[in-house]
C-alpha positions as CSV (number, residue, x, y, z in Angstrom):
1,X,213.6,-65.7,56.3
2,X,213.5,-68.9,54.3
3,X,211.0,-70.3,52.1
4,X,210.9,-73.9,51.3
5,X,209.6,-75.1,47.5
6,X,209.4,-78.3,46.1
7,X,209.1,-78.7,42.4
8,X,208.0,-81.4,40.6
9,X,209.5,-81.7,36.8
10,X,207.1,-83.8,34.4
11,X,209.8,-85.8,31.9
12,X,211.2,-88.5,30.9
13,X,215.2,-87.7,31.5
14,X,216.8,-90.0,33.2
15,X,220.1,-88.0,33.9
16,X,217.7,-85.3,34.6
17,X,216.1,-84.1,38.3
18,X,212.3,-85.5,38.7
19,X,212.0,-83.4,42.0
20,X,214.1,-80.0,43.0
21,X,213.8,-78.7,47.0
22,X,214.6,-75.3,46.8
23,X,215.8,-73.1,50.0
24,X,214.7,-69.8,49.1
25,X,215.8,-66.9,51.1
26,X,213.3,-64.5,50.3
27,X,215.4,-61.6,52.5
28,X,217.9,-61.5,49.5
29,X,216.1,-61.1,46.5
30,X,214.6,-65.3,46.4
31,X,218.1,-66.9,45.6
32,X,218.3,-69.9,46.5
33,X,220.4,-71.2,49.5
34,X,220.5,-74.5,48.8
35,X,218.6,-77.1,46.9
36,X,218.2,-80.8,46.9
37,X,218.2,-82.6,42.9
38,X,216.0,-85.8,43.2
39,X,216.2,-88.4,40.4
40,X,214.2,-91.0,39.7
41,X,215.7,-93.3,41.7
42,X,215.1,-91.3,44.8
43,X,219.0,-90.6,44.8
44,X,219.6,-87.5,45.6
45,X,222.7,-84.4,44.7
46,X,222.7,-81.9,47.8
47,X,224.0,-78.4,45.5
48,X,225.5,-76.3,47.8
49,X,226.4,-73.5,45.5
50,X,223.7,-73.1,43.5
51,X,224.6,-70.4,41.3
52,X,228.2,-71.7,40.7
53,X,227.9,-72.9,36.8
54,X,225.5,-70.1,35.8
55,X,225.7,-67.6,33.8
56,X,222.9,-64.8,35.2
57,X,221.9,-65.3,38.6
58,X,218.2,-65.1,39.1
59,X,215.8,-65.3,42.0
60,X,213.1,-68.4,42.1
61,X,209.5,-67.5,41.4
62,X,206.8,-67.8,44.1
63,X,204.8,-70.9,43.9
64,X,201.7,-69.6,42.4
65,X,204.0,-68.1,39.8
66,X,205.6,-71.6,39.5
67,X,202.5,-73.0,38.9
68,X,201.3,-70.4,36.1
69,X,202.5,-72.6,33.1
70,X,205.4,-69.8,32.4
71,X,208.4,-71.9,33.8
72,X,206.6,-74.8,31.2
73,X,203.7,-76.9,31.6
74,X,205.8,-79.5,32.9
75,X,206.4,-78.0,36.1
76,X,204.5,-77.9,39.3
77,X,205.4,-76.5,42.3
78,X,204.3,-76.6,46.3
79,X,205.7,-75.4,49.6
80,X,206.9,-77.3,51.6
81,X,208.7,-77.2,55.3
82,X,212.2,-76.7,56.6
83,X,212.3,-80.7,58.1
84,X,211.3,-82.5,55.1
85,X,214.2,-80.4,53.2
86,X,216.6,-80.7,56.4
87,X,215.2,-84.6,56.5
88,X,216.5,-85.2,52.4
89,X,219.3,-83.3,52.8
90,X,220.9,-85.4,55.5
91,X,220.0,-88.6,54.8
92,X,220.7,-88.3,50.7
93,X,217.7,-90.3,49.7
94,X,214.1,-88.9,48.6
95,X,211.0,-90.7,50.4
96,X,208.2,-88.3,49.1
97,X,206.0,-88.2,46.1
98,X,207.6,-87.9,42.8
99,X,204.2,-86.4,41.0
């Protein structure tokens, strides 16, 4: 099963992601799938291998945990559904809300 998460990352970096889709496949442990960097541009970097520069692999907190201030206070997070991610990862450009 797949769980869908957008997060929404309060800075002012521009060579950082403003927005991150995460596809979360809660069946194996909440790694991610795939995910979906958003700049502030509305650009967007489709990351197939999500884990492929890291060091430990670790599984994406739930929403509410997301939300908790422990990821920072700069973070928000919601759930979203499979066709908006499907929708920005084919057509390579962002067209939701960036806050």
């Amino acid at each position: 099963m797949k769980e869908y998460i957008k997060l929404f990352w309060n800075h002012k970096l521009n060579k950082e992601p403003k927005v991150i889709l995460y596809e979360v496949d809660v069946d194996n442990e909440r790694l991610v799938s795939r995910a979906i960097d958003v700049y502030f541009d509305r650009s967007t970097n489709n990351v197939e291998n999500f884990y492929a520069e890291v060091l430990e692999i670790v599984p994406i907190p739930k929403v509410e945990e997301l939300n908790k201030g422990i990821w920072g206070t700069e973070i928000r997070a919601c759930l979203i559904d499979k066709e908006e991610f499907d929708k920005t990862w084919i057509n390579l450009i962002y067209d939701g809300t960036m806050m």
